[in-house]
Residue, then its C-alpha position, 0 to 999 in steps of 0.5 A: x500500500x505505500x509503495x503504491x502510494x508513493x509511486x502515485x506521488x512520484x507521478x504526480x510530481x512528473x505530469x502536468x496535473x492542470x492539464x492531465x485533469x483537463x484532458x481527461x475529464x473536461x476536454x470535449x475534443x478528447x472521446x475515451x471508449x475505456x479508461x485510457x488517459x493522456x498524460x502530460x508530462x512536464x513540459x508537455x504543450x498541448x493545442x487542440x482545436x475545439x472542432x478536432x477529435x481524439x478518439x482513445x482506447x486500449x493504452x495511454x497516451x503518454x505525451x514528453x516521457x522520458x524527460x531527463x531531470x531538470x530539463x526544460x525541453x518541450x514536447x508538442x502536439x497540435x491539431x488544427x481545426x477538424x483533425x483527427x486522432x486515432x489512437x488504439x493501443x496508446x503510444x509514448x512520445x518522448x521528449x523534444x518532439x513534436x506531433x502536429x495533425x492539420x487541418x481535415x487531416x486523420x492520425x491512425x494508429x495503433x501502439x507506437x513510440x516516438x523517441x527524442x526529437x522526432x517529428x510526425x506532421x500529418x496532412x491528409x493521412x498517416x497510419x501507424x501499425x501495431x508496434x512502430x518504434x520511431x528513433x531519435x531525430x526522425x521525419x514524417x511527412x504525407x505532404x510537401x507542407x507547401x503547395x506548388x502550382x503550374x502555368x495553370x494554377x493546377x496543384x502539381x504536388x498534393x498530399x499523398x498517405x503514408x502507411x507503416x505497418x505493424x512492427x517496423x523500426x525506423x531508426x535515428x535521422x529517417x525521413x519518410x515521405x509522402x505516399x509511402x508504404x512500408x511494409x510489416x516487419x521492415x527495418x529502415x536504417x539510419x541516415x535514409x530518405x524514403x520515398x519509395x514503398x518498402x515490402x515487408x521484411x525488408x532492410x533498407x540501409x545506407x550501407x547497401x546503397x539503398x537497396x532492400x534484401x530480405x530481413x531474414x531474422x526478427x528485431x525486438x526491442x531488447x538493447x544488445x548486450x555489452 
């Protein structure tokens, strides 16, 4: 029982309690099917529009986790005006990143991680399988984020959905673009852009000059040993 207690203590002291009773028991933008929550860590900016939804069950949300002690590095998720927000399973979205979904634009996604300093903009469509670890420093875009017109006002590069299946590692500095698919149990490696479709059980890395060859093995979560 006192463990219990000072365990409870401990994570007050770590979240943002304003915003964590806000979120969870007055926010109307935020539909909870089950007793998943959001938790704001400190440091945790948070903007939702009042006409965009966050759909949650299954897993928390677990927004700036990891922040190291005494550190002033903000995390940060925006919706803008009729976005939508998916989350089936929860997800940890450490520190220094940011998480944005624009306008009429839908985030759908099952349980993910996103480590330090990453950035996920969603402009039309970006679906999250079950288990994407997301490393430090990674990019993902479904949009050029700016418009570029022709002779005839006609726009030449519109949004296109990005699509990461069930467990996939992406590892530190990955962009990802538009219109990409990257299929279950695929491993993106670190340094590369991708902006092809990627099959499942695929390596795709620097060192192979960006060629996929089969993964044959099985990545976990599991640091390797020293």
């Amino acid at each position: 029982m006192v463990d219990k207690i000072v365990k409870y203590i401990h994570f007050l002291k770590s979240i943002d309690i304003f915003q964590f009773f806000y979120l969870n028991y007055f926010c109307k933008s935020v539909i909870r099917i089950d007793e998943s929550k959001i938790i704001p860590y400190k440091n945790a900016v948070i903007d939702i529009a009042s006409s965009s939804k966050i759909y949650l069950g299954e897993g928390d949300i677990e927004i700036g986790c990891d922040l190291l002690r005494r550190s002033k590095s903000e995390t940060k998720v925006r919706m803008r005006e009729q976005a939508i927000w998916i989350s089936t399973g929860g997800c940890k979205i450490s520190y220094g990143s940011t998480l944005e979904i624009l306008q009429n634009a839908v985030l759908d996604c099952k349980y993910f991680t996103m480590n330090s300093n990453s950035t996920l903009i969603a402009a039309k469509r970006i679906t999250l399988g079950q288990d994407v670890m997301i490393g430090r420093n990674v990019i993902i875009y479904d949009s050029d984020y700016h418009q570029i017109v022709n002779e005839n006002g006609k726009i030449v590069n519109p949004s296109q959905p990005v699509t990461i299946d069930n467990h996939v590692w992406l590892a530190t500095n990955v962009m990802v673009l538009k219109g990409v698919t990257i299929g279950a149990g695929s491993i993106i490696g670190a340094n590369v852009i991708v902006n092809r479709s990627i099959s499942e059980n695929m390596i795709l890395n620097v060192e192979y000059k960006l060629r996929q060859r089969e993964n044959t093995g099985r990545w976990d979560r599991k640091k390797p040993s020293l």
